[in-house]
N, C-alpha and C positions, 0 to 999 in steps of 0.2 A: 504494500500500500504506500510505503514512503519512499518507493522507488515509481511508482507510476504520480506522486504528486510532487515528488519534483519532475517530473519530465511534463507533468501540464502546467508548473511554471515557469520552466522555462519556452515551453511554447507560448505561453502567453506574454512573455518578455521581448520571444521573437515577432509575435506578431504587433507588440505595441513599436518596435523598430521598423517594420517593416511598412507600417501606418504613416510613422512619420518622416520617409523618407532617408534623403543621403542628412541631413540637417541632423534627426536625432540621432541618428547614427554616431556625427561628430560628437552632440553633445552628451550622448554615453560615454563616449572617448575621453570627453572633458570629467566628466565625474568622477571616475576613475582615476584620473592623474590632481583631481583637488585632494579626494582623500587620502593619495598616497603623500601628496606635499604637504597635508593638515599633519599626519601621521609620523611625517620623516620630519618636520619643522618644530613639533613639540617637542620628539625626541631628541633634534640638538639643543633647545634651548636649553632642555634639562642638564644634558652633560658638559653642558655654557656653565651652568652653574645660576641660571633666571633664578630659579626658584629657592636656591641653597646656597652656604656656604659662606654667609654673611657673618655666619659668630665668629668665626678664626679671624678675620680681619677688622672684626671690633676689637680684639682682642691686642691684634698686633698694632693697629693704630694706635689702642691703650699705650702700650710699652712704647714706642713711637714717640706718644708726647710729651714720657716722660724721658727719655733721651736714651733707652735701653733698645740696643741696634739689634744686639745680636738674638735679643728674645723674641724680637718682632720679626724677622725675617724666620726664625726656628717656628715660629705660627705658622708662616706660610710657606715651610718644607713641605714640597710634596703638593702643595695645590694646586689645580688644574682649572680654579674657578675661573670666569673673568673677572672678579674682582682681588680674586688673591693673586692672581694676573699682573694685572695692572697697578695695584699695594704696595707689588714686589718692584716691580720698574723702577716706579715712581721712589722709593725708598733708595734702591740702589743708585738711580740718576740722580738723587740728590745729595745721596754721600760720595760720590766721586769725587775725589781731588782733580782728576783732570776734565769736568766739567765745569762752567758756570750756571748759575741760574737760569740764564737763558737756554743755555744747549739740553741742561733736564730737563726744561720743561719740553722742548720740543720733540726730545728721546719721548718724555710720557706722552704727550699729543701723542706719536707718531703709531706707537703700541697701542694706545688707546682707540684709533683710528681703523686700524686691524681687528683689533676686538669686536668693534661693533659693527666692523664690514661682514664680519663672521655669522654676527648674528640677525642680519642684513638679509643672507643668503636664502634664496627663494621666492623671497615678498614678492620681487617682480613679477616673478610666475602667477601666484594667485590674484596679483591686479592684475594682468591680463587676461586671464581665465575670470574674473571679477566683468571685465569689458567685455567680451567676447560673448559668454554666456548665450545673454543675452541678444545680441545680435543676430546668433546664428540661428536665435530660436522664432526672432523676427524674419529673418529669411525665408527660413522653411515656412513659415506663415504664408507671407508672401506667397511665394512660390505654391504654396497651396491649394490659395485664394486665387492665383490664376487660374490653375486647372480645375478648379472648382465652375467659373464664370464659363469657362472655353467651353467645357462639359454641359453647362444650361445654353449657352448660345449653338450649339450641336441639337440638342434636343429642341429646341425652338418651341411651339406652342404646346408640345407632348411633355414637356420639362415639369418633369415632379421635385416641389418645395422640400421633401423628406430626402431627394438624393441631394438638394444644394444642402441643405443642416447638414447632412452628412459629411460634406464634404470640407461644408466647415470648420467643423468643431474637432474633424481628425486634423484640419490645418491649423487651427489653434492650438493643438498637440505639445507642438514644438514651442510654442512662446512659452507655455507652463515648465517646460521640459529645462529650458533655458535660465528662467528665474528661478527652480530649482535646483540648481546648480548652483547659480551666480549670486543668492543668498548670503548659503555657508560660507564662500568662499570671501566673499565681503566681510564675513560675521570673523573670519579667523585671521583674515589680513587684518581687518582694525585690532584685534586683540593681541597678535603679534606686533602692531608697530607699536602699541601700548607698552608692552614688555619693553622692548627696545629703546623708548623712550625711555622709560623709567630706570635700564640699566644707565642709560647716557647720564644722566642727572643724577646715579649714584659713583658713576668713575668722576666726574666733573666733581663732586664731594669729595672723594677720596682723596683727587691727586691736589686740590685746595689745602688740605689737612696736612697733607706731605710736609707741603712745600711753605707753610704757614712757620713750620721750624724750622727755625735759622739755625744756619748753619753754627757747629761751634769749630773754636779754635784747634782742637784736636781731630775734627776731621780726617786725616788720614788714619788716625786710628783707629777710628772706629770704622772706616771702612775696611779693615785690617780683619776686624772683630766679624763685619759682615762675608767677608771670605771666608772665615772656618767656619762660620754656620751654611755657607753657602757647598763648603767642600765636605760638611759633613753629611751633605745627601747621598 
């Protein structure tokens, strides 16, 4: 029995394709690759560290402000966040002896910029799959709606009202088909640039906090101090 109801779902799957032309055809194509990109884009933000990973580098900024180098980088041994990422840079380009001011901050920009190209990656995709959607499910509308009229202008006075509704509402198909797509895909691009945004405006904190301590007089030592915690990974 649950071998013969899936095979009349998928013929009803096939024939709801087959109703709607080359258009929903595309636009199954497109469904398919929204939820792979909703799927695969969650899963790097995760291992980005969006969601985690914020207490080690409260912690290392702690010691940070109170001038203890080597504790606050030993916090962020080993992390892979983006913001124990970026902590780290920004820590290390500000205890360089042979940087200034200027040159760490643009070391931290430059890392910082990476960062969030990283977690960047895909959005394009579901705005265009966001714009398309839609379109292509107006097309096939169209396209419809023509063979629909061509079909009653053929029949001429013999033209039954129940074959044009027919012929309509399987060409509106595709508009529905379309904006069911072009929803979610909307609904998880704004939620992702969300994230994104909010990572920005927490490195943009971070590397302020950094760089807010001035530098001291010993300087090279304690970047001295930030090598053995660094070589002791």
């Amino acid at each position: 029995m649950e071998f013969m109801s899936l095979n009349d779902t998928l013929s009803s799957v096939l024939d709801f394709l087959n109703i709607g032309g080359p258009s929903i055809w595309a636009i199954a194509a497109l469904s398919v690759i929204t939820l792979a990109l909703i799927l695969w884009k969650a899963w790097d933000l995760l291992t980005l560290g969006a969601w985690n990973g914020a207490h080690h580098v409260h912690k290392a900024m702690d010691d940070w402000a109170r001038g203890d180098v080597a504790p606050a980088l030993a916090q962020l041994k080993g992390r892979r966040t983006i913001r124990a990422r970026l902590t780290r840079t920004a820590m290390e380009a500000h205890g360089n002896p042979e940087f200034d001011d200027d040159a760490a901050r643009q070391e931290t920009v430059r890392v910082a910029k990476t960062l969030l190209a990283r977690g960047r990656t895909g959005l394009r995709a579901l705005e265009l799959i966001a714009t398309i959607a839609p379109l292509l499910g107006l097309l096939g509308t169209v396209l419809g709606m023509i063979s629909a009229f061509q079909a009653l202008q053929e029949a001429g006075a013999r033209a039954d009202p129940a074959t044009l509704a027919g012929g309509i509402w399987e060409a509106l198909l595709t508009t529905a088909a379309g904006m069911a797509v072009a929803i979610p895909a909307s609904m998880a691009l704004t939620w992702f640039e969300s994230v994104n945004d909010r990572l920005r405006r927490q490195l943009e904190d971070i590397a302020t906090r950094v760089f807010l301590r001035r530098r001291a007089p010993d300087a090279p030592e304690m970047t001295e101090q930030a090598a053995d915690a660094l070589a002791a990974e």
